[in-house]
C-alpha positions as CSV (number, residue, x, y, z in Angstrom):
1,X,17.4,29.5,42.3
2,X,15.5,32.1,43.9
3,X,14.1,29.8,46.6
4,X,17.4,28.6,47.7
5,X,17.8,31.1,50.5
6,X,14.7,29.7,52.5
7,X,15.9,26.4,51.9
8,X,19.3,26.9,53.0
9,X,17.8,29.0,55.9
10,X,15.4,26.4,57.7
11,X,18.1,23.9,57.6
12,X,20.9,26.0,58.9
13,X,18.4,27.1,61.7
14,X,18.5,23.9,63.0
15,X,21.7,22.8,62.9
16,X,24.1,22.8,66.4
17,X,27.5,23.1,64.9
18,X,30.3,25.7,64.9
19,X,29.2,29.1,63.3
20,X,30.7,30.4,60.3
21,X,33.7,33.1,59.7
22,X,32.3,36.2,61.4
23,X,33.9,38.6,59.1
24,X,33.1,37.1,56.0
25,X,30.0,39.4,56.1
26,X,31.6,42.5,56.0
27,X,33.7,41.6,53.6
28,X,31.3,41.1,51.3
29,X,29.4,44.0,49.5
30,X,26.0,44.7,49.4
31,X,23.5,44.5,46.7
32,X,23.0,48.8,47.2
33,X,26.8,49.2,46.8
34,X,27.4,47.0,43.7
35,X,25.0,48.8,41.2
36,X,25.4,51.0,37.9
37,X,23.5,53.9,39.1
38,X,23.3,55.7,36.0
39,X,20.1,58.1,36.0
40,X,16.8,57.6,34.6
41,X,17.0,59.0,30.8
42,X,13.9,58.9,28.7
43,X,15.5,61.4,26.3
44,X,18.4,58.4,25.7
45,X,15.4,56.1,23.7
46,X,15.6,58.6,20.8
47,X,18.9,59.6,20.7
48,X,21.2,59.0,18.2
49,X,18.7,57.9,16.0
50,X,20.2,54.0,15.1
51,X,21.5,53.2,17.8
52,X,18.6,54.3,20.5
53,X,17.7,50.4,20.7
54,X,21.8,50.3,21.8
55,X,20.5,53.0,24.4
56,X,17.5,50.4,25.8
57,X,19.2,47.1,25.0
58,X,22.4,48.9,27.6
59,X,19.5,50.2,30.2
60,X,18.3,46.5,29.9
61,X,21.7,44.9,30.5
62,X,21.9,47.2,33.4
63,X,18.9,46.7,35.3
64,X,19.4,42.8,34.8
65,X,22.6,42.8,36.2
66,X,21.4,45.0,38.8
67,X,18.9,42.7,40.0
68,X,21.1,39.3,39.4
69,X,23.8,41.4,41.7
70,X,21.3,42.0,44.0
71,X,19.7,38.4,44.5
72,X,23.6,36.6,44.7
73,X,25.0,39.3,46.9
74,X,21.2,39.1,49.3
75,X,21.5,35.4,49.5
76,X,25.0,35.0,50.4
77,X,24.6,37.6,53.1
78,X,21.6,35.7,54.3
79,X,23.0,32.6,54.2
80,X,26.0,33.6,55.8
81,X,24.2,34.7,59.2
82,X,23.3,30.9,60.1
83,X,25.5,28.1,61.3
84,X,27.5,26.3,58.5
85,X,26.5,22.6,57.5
86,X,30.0,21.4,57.9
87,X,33.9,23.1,58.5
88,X,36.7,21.8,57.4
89,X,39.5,23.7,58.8
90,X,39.1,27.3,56.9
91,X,36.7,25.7,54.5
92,X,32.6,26.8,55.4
93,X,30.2,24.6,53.5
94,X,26.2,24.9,53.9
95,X,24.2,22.4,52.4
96,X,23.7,20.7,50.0
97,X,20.0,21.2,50.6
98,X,16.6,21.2,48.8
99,X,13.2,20.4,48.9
100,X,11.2,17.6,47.4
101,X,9.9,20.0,44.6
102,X,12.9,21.5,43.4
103,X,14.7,20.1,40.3
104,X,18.6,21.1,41.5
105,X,20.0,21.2,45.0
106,X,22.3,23.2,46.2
107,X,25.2,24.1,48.7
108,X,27.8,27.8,49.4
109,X,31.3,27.1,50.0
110,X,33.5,29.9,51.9
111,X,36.9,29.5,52.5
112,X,39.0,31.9,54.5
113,X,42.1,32.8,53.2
114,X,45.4,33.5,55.0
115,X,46.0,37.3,53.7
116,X,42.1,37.5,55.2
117,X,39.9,37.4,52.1
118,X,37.5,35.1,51.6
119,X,36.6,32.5,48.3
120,X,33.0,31.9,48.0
121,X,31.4,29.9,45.4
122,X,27.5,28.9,45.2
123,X,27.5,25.1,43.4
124,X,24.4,23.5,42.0
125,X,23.5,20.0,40.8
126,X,20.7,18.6,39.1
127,X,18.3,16.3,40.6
128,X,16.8,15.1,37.1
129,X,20.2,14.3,35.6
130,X,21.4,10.5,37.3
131,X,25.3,10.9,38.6
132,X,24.9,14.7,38.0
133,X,27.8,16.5,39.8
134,X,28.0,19.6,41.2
135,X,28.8,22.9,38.8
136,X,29.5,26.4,39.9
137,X,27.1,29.0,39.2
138,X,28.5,31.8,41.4
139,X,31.8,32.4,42.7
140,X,34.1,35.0,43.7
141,X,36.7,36.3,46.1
142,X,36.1,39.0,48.2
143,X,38.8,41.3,50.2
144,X,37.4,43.3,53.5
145,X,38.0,47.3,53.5
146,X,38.5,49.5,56.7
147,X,34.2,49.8,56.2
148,X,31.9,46.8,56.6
149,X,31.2,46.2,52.9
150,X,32.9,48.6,51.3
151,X,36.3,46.5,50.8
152,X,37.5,44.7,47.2
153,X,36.8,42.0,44.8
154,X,35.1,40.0,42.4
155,X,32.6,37.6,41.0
156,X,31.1,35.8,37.8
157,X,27.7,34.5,37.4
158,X,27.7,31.8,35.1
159,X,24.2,31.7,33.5
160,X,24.5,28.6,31.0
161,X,25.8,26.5,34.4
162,X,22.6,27.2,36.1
163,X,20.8,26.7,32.5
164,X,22.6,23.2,33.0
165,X,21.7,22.7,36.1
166,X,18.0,24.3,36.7
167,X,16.4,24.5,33.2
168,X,13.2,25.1,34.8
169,X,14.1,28.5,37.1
170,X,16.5,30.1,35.0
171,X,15.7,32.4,32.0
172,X,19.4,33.9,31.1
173,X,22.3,32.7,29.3
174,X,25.9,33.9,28.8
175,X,28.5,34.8,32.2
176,X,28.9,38.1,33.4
177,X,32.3,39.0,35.1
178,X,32.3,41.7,38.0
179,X,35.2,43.6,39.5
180,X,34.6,46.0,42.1
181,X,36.3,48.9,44.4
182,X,34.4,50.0,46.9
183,X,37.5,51.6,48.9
184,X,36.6,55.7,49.1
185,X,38.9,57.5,47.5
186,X,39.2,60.9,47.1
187,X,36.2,61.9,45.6
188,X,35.9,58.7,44.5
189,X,33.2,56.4,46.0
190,X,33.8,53.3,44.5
191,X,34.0,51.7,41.2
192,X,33.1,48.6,38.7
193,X,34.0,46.9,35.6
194,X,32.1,44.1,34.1
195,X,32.5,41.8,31.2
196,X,29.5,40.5,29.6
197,X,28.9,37.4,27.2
198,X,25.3,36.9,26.3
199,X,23.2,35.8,23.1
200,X,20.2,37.3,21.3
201,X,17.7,36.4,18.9
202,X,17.9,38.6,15.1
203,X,14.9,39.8,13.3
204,X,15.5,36.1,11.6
205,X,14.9,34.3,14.7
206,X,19.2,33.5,14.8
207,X,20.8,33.0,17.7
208,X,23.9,35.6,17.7
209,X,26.0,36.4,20.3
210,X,26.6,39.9,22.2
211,X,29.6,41.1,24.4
212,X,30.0,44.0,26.3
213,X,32.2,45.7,28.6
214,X,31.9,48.2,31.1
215,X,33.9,51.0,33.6
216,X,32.3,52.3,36.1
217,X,32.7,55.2,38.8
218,X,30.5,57.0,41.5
219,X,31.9,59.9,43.2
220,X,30.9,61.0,46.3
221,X,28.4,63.6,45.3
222,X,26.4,61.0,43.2
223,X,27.7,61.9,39.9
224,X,29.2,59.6,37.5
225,X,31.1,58.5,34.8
226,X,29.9,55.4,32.9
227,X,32.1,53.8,29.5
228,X,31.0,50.9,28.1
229,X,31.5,49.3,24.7
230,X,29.7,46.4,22.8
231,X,29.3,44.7,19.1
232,X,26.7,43.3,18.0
233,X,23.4,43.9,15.4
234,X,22.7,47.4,17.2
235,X,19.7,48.4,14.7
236,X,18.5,44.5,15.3
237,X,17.9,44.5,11.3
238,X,19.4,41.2,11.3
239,X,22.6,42.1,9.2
240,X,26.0,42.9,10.0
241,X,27.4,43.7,13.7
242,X,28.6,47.4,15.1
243,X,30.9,48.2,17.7
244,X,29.9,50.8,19.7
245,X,31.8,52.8,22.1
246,X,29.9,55.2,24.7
247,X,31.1,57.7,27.1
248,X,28.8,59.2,29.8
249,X,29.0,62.1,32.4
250,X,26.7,63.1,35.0
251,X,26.6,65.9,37.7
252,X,25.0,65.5,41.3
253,X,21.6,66.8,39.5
254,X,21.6,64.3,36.7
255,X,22.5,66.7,34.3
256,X,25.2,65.0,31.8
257,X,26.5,64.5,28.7
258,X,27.0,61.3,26.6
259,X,30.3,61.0,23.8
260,X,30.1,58.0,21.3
261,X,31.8,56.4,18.8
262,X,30.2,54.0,16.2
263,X,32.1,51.8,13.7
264,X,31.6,48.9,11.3
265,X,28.6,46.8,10.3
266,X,25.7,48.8,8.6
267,X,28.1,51.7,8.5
268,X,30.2,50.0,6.6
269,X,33.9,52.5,6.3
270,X,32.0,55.2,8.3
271,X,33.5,56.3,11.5
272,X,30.5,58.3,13.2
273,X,31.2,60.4,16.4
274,X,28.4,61.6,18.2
275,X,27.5,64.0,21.2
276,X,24.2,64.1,23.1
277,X,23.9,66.6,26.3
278,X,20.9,66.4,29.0
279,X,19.8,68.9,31.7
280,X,18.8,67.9,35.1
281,X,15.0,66.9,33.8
282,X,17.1,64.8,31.3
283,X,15.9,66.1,28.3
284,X,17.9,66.5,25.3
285,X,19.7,69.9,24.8
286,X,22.3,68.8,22.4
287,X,22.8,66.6,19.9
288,X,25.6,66.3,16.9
289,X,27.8,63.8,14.8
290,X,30.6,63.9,12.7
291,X,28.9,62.6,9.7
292,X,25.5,64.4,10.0
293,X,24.2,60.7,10.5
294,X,21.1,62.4,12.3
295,X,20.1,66.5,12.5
296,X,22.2,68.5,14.9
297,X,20.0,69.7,17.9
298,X,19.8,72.4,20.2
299,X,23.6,74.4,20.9
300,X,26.9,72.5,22.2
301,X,27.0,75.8,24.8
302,X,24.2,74.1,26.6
303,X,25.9,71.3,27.7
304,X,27.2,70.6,31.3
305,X,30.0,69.2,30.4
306,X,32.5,71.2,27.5
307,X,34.5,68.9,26.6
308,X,34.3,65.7,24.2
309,X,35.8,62.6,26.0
310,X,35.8,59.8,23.6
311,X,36.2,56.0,25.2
């Protein structure tokens, strides 16, 4: 997938035909505006004792998703700039195009909308598959704001399509499901929620799957608020499944505190709340749970944030 841009591109440059919706650009976000920019924690990979592999398997999800948002968002944008393939009244196609190497080709579909959003889905079809059609890996629907980018809308990236379709160039599986805000509000900068569906291999070498879900918000000073819940094997012993429920808070400085909640599997009938609280080096200050699961830590005084805010 990741050389479909340049194929795309050196067609499109060629081509004498009418250009493409002009705002459909700004209407869509960018990659920079459509990321969970939760801060660097090291502290996080011990905490809670348990469930610190929850801690990197959540950093993990995050920075995949970040660069997946990043390269569907980047290629769109670039693809945009050029001269469709063919129009069809509001209907913007480019391709379908590849080269003689690749093992899919591939074509973007816009269509423009008469409230003035725009559909946009990214199809794919094998070329080692004979009579293979066309599958959607990427589509969405995007709504302009009064800001070039900065408007409203969606998109799913289904990973077992391009699986389907490009064995070779893809390495994920599972769909993730994006809703964004980028409309400024308040102090509000913008906000996300995503729904994830994935699989992962147990100590056993079993394929289980994962979900997860995901709110969050950036305010205009750069701090944060960041929810997310998920169940699955969290201590990867390759038993039972937890559902785990995390709340964190940052300031501007990075300084935050995390609330959790942790039920089911290994735990069996225990119901474990916990608290961990950073400072601006993100270091660990605080640290408690309802069941004395793991050692308290440091004084509840010390952190940022007073309150407990479970999900």
């Amino acid at each position: 997938m990741y050389k479909t841009a340049a194929i795309i591109l050196s067609t499109a440059l060629a081509a004498c035909i009418p250009q493409g919706p002009e705002a459909v650009d700004d209407a869509l976000p960018t990659a920079e505006d459509v990321q969970v920019k939760v801060p660097e924690d090291n502290a996080q990979q011990a905490a809670l004792g348990q469930i610190a592999d929850y801690y990197r398997f959540t950093r993990t999800v995050s920075r995949d998703f970040n660069g997946g948002a990043a390269f569907v968002l980047t290629l769109v944008h670039v693809i945009v700039q050029f001269p469709p393939t063919d129009v069809e009244g509001d209907t913007y196609t480019w391709g379908p195009h590849s080269d003689a190497l690749d093992p899919a080709e591939w074509k973007l579909i816009v269509v423009e909308n008469a409230d003035g959003s725009y559909d946009w889905r990214f199809d794919g079809r094998s070329k080692t598959e004979t009579g293979a059609d066309f599958e959607t890996i990427i589509s969405g629907n995007a709504e302009p704001g009064d800001v070039p980018h900065r408007g409203n809308g969606n998109f799913m990236i289904d990973f077992d399509a391009a699986e389907r379709v490009d064995p070779i160039d893809n390495d994920a599986s599972g769909r993730v499901e994006v809703i964004y805000d980028l409309r400024a509000t308040g102090d509000v900068n913008g906000s996300i929620s995503m729904h994830i569906e994935g699989r992962e291999e147990s100590a056993e070498g079993d394929i289980i799957p994962v979900t997860a879900d995901y709110a969050y918000s950036e305010n205009l000073d750069g701090s944060g608020d960041f929810s997310f819940g998920i169940n699955g094997d969290i201590d990867e012993n390759g038993s039972a499944r937890e559902d785990v429920l995390l709340r964190s808070r940052w300031q501007s400085d990075g300084a935050g505190r995390g609330d959790a909640r942790i039920t089911g599997g290994d735990l069996g009938t225990m119901n474990v709340t916990a608290t961990e609280c950073w400072d601006i080096q993100f270091r660990r200050v605080h640290y408690s749970d309802s069941e004395e699961y793991l050692p308290s830590e440091g004084a509840a005084a010390d952190c940022v944030f007073q309150d407990t805010t479970l999900p």
